[in-house]
N, C-alpha and C positions, 0 to 999 in steps of 0.2 A: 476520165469519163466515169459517170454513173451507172450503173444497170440497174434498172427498174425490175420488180416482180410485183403483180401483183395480188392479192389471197385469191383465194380459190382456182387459181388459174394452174396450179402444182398437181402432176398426173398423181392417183391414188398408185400405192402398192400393185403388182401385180400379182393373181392368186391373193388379192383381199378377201372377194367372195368365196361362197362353199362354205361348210361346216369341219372339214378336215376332215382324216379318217377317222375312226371312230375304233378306241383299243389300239392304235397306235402311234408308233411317235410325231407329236402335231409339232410341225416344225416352226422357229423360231432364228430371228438372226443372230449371230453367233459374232458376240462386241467384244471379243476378249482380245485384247493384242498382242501381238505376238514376243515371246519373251526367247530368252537364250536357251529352254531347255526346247523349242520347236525345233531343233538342229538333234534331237536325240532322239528319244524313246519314253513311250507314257503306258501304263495302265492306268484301268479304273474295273469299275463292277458298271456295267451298263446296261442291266435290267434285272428284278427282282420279282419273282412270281412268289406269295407265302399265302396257304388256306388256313382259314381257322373254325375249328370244329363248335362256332357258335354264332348266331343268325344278326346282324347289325341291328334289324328292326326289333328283334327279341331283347336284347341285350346292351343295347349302345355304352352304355358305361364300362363294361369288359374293353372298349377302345379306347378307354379318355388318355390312358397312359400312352399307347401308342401315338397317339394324333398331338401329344403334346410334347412328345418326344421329336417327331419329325415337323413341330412347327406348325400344326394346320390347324385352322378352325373349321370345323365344319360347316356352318352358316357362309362363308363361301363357295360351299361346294354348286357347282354345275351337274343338272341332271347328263345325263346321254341316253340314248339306246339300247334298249337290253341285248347284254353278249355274254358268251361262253355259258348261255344256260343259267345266266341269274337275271332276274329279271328286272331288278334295280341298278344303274350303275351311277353312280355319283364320281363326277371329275373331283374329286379335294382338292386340287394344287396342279400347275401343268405338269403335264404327264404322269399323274398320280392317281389312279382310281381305284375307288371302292366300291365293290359287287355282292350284293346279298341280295336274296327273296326268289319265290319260286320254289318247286318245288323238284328239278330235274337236279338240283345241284346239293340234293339232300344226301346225309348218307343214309347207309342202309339201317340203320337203326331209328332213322327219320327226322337225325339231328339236323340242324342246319346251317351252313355254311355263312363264311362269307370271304373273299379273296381282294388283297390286298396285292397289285400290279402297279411297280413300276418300270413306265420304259427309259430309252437314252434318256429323255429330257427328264424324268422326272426323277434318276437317279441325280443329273448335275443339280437341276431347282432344289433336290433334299442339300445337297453338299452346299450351295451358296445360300440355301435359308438359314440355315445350321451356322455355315460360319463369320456370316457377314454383322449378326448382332456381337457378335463376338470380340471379331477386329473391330467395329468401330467404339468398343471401351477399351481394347487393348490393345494398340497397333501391331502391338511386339511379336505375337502371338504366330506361330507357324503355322500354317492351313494346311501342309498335308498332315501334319501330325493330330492336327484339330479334324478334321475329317476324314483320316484313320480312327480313330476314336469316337466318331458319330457313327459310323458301322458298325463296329463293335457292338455298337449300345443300340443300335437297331435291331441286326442280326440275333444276339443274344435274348433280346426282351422276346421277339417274333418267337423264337423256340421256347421262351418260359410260359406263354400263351398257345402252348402248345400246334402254334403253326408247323405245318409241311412246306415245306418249300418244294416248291411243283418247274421253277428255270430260275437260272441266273447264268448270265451272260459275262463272260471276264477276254474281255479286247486288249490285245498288245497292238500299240499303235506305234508305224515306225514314220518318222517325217526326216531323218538323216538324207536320205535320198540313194545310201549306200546300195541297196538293193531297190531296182527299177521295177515298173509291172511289170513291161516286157522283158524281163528274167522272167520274174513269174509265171508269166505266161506261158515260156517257152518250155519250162522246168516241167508244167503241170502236160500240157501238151505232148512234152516225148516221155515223158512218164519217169521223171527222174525227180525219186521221190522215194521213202518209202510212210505208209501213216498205217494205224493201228482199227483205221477206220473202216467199212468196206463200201467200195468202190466199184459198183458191177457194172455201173454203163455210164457213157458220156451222153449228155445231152445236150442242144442247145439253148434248152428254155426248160421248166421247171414241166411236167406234166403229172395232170391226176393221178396216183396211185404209185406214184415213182417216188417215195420218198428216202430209197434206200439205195440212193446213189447216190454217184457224182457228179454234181449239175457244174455246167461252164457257162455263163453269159457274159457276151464283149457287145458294149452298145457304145455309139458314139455320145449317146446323151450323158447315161449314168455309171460310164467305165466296164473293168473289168469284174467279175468277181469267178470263184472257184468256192463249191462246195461242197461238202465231205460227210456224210453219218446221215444220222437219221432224225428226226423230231421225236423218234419213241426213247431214245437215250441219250445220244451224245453226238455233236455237230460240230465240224470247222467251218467256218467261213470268210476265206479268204478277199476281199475286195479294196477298187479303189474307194478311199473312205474322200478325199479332195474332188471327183469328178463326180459322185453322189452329191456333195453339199453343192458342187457347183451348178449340179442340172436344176436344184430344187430352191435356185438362186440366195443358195446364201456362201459368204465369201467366207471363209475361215482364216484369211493371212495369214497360211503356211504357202512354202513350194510344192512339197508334196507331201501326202498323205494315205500310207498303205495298213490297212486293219487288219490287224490275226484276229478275228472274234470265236473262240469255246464258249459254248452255247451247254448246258447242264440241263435234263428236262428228267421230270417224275423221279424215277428211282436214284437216277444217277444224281438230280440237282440236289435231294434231300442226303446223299452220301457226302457231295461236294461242299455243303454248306457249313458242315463242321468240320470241314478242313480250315476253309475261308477263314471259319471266324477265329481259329487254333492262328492263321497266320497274321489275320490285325494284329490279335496281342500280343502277339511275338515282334510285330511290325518287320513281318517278312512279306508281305503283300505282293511288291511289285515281282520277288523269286518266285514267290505259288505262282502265278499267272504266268509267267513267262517258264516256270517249269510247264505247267497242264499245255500250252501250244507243243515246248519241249517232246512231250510223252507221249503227242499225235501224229508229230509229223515232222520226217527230215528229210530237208532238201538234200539231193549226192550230185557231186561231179559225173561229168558225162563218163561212160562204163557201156560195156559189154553187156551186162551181168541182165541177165532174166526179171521177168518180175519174181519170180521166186528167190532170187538170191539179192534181189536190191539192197536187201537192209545191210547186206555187210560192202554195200559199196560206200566209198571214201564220202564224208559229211563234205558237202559244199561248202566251202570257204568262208562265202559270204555269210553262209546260214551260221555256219559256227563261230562267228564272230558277234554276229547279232543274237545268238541266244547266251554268250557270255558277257557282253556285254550289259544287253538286258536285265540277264539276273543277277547283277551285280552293282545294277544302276539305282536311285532315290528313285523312282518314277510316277509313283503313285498318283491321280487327279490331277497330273498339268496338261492334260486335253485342252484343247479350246472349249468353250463352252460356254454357253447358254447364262444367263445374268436375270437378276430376279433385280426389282427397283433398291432393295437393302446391299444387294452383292454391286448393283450400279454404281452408288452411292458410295463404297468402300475404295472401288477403282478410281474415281474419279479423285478420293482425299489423297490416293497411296499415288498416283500416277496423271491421271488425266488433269486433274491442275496443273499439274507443270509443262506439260501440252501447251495447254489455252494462255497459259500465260507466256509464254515463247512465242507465241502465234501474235497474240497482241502486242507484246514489246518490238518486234519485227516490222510490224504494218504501221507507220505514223498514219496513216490517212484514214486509219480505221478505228471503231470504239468498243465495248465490249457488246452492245446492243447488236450490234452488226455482226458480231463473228459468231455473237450466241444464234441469232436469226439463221445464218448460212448453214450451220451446223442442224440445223432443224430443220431447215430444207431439204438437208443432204439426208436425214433420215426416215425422213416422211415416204423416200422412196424404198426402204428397205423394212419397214413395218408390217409385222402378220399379225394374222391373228393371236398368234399365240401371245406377243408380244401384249397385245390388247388387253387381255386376260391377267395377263401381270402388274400393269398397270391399274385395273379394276380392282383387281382383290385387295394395291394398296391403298387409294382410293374408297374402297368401300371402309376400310380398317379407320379409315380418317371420319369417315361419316360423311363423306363427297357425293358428287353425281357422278354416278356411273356412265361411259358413252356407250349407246349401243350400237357403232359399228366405228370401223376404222375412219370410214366417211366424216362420221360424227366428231370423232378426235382430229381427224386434218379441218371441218369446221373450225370445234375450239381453239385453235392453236392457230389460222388463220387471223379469228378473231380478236388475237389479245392485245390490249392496247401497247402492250413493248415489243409486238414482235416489227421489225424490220424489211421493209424490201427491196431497199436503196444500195446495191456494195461498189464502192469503190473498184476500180480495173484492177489493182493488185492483191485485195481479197478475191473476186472471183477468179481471178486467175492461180488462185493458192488453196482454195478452197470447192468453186464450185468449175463444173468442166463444161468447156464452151458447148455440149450437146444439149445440156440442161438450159443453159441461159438463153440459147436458139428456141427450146422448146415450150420454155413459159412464155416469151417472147410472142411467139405464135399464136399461143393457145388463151393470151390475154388478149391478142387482137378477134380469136372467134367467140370466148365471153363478152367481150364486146360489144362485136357483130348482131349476135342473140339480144344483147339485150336491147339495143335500139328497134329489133323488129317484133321486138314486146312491147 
C-alpha cells in the first residue's frame, strides 16, 4: 500500500512564531546523535561575557581580527532590541551578539564600550563554525583538540584587546545516569551537603531582591534545578538539563541528563578567565571545570553532624566517584549540540551517509527520492527559528533568496520538483509514525474542503 501526502497539508513547527527571547539563549534542535561518550561525562564553556574599552560604531576595524577569528561576517548580522544599557545590539551569528552605543554604558572617562556575549548556543555555533571548515579538508583531524585550541585563540586575543571578561559559565554535564535527580534532590533537601557558597533561605521560586540564596524549583514541565551564590560573584546551578530541552521540545537522545553549571560573574569571571585559558594550553580543561564544581560543593553521606560540622562528614560515594572520574576523563565539547549547515554537512560525510545508505539497501520497495522526502517531512516538524537563521546566513553567503519565515521554507520545500509524497507501507512504517500519516491525511482532506468552497 501507498500513503499519500500531500504539500502543504504538513502541521508548521510548534513555537514557530514570536521573536524569541531577546539576549538569550534562542533555542534550536539539537541533531547530534548520540555517540558512546553520552554514557559518561562532558564539559564545555557555555557562555562568554567580554567588554571592550572601545565603541563598535567608533571603531569597527579594532574587531576585524576578532569577527574573523570566530568566523562571522558582519553583513549577516541581525539587528535586536536594545539591552543591558547599549543601545545597538546586532545578533552576528546564533546566539552571538554585539552591543555598542549609547551612552549609559560609557566609562567614566567617557570612553565607549562595546560587549561581546555569547550564550549556550552561541558558544556550540563558534565550536562547529570553527571546526567543520576544518574536518571537511581534513577528516583526520580531532575536534576536541581542534576546539580546545579555538578557545585558546579566542580567549587570549579578547584579553590582548584588552577585554574584561564580565561571566563565563563552565557546566559538568553527567548523562552516566550513576547519580539520579532524586538523590539530588533529596541530598539538597536534608541538607547533606557542604558548598563554599551561602545559602541563607530556601525558596520555591526565584523572588525580587533574593539573589543571595538558595533557590529550589521542581516543576513538572522544566524538571528540577537547585541554586547556590549569587549573580554579584560566583553561582552553582544545579538542574535537570534532559527535562529543560524536553519542555522546550527539543530531543537531545540521551537517557538522562543532570548539569553542574559555575557560573563566574564581574570580579570573579575576570580572575576565572586566566585560569581557563592557563588550562586550554596545558589541555587540562575538562580537570579545571570539574575541579571549580569540586571547590563548591560536596555532597556527604547521611550524618549526625550539624550544619556547622558538615564539611567534615564522609564525601558521598557517588559524589566522589563522579568528581574522580570526571577529572580524569577526555571530556571536553561532546555535549549534544546545536549544528550549523557546515557542522551538518561534516556529520552527514563522517556518519549520516551510512545511515541513509542502510536505510535504503533495507527497503527494496523504496528509492532514494522517497527516503530523502520522508526524512524532510520528519523534520519540517522539528524546525525553529533558530534553525532558520542558519540556514539564511548560509544562503545569503551563496547569494540565495533568503525565506522570511519558517512558513516560507515549508512553502519552498513543498514546492520542489523532487520532493516526494508517495511512501511505500515499509518506509512509513520505518521512518514516518502512524500519528503523522493520520494527520496529513486529515488535514489534506480539510485543504481540500477549503478549497472547493473557494
Amino acid at each position: 500500500m501507498i500513503w499519500m501526502c500531500k504539500k502543504l497539508l504538513f502541521p508548521l513547527v510548534e513555537g514557530s512564531s514570536g521573536n524569541g527571547p531577546s539576549g538569550s539563549e534562542e533555542e534550536a534542535s539539537c541533531n547530534t546523535p548520540p555517540s558512546s561518550h553520552f554514557d559518561g561525562y562532558s564539559t564545555c564553556i557555555d557562555y562568554l561575557k567580554f567588554t571592550f574599552p572601545v565603541g563598535f560604531a567608533e571603531d569597527p576595524g579594532f574587531f576585524d581580527d576578532l569577527l574573523n577569528l570566530m568566523r562571522i561576517r558582519f553583513d549577516f548580522a541581525n539587528g535586536l532590541r536594545s539591552m543591558h544599557g547599549f543601545s545597538d545590539v546586532m545578533r552576528v551569528a546564533p546566539g552571538t551578539n554585539l552591543m555598542f552605543g549609547g551612552t549609559m554604558t560609557n566609562r567614566k572617562s567617557g570612553e565607549s564600550t562595546t560587549m561581546l556575549e555569547m550564550t549556550g548556543e552561541g558558544c556550540r555555533d563558534f565550536e562547529d563554525r570553527y571546526f567543520s571548515p576544518l574536518f571537511m579538508a581534513n577528516q583526520s583531524i580531532d575536534r576536541e583538540s581542534t576546539i580546545r585550541i579555538a578557545w585558546a585563540k579566542l580567549i587570549e586575543l579578547c584579553l590582548r584587546m584588552n577585554g574584561e571578561c564580565k561571566r563565563v559559565d563552565l557546566p559538568t554535564d553527567d548523562f552516566s545516569g550513576r547519580i539520579t535527580v532524586d538523590e539530588i534532590k533529596k541530598k539538597v533537601a536534608r541538607r547533606e551537603y557542604s558548598t563554599t557558597l551561602r545559602a541563607l533561605e530556601v525558596t520555591d521560586q526565584k523572588k525580587d531582591g533574593l539573589e543571595d540564596v538558595k533557590t529550589i524549583r521542581d516543576s513538572k514541565l522544566s524538571g528540577y534545578s537547585a541554586t547556590f551564590g549569587t549573580r554579584k560573584s560566583l553561582q552553582l546551578c544545579i538542574y535537570d538539563k534532559l527535562s529543560e530541552r524536553l519542555a522546550k521540545g527539543i530531543d537531545p537522545d540521551v537517557d538522562t541528563w543532570i548539569r553542574y553549571e559555575v557560573r563566574f560573574y564581574h570580579d570573579r569571571a575576570s580572575q576565572e578567565i586566566h585560569e581557563l585559558l592557563k588550562a586550554l594550553k596545558e589541555d587540562n580543561l575538562s580537570g579545571h571545570i570539574v575541579g571549580c564544581l569540586a571547590a563548591i560543593i560536596d555532597f556527604k553521606e547521611p550524618s549526625e553532624m550539624n550544619d556547622h560540622h558538615r564539611s567534615d562528614a564522609k564525601t558521598w560515594s557517588k559524589w566522589f566517584e563522579f568528581m574522580k572520574n570526571g577529572s580524569e576523563a577526555s571530556l571536553f565539547a561532546n555535549a549534544p549540540r546545536i549544528m550549523t549547515v557546515e557542522s551538518n554537512a561534516s556529520w552527514l560525510v563522517k556518519e549520516g551517509a551510512k545511515s541513509f545508505v542502510r536505510i535504503l539497501a533495507s527497503l527494496d520497495g523504496s528509492d532514494i527520492a522517497s527516503i530523502g522526502s520522508a526524512l524532510v517531512l520528519k523534520a519540517l516538524r522539528k524546525l525553529t527559528k533558530a534553525d532558520l537563521q542558519y540556514i539564511n546566513q548560509y544562503r545569503k553567503k551563496l547569494n540565495y533568496y533568503e525565506f522570511s519565515s519558517l512558513e516560507d521554507l515549508q512553502e519552498y520545500l513543498f514546492d520542489r520538483p523532487d520532493i516526494v509524497f508517495a511512501f511505500e507501507e515499509d518506509l512509513t512504517a520505518l521512518l514516518l509514525e502512524k500519528g503523522t500519516k493520520k494527520e496529513l491525511i486529515q488535514r489534506r482532506g480539510a485543504k481540500k474542503g477549503r478549497s472547493d468552497e473557494e
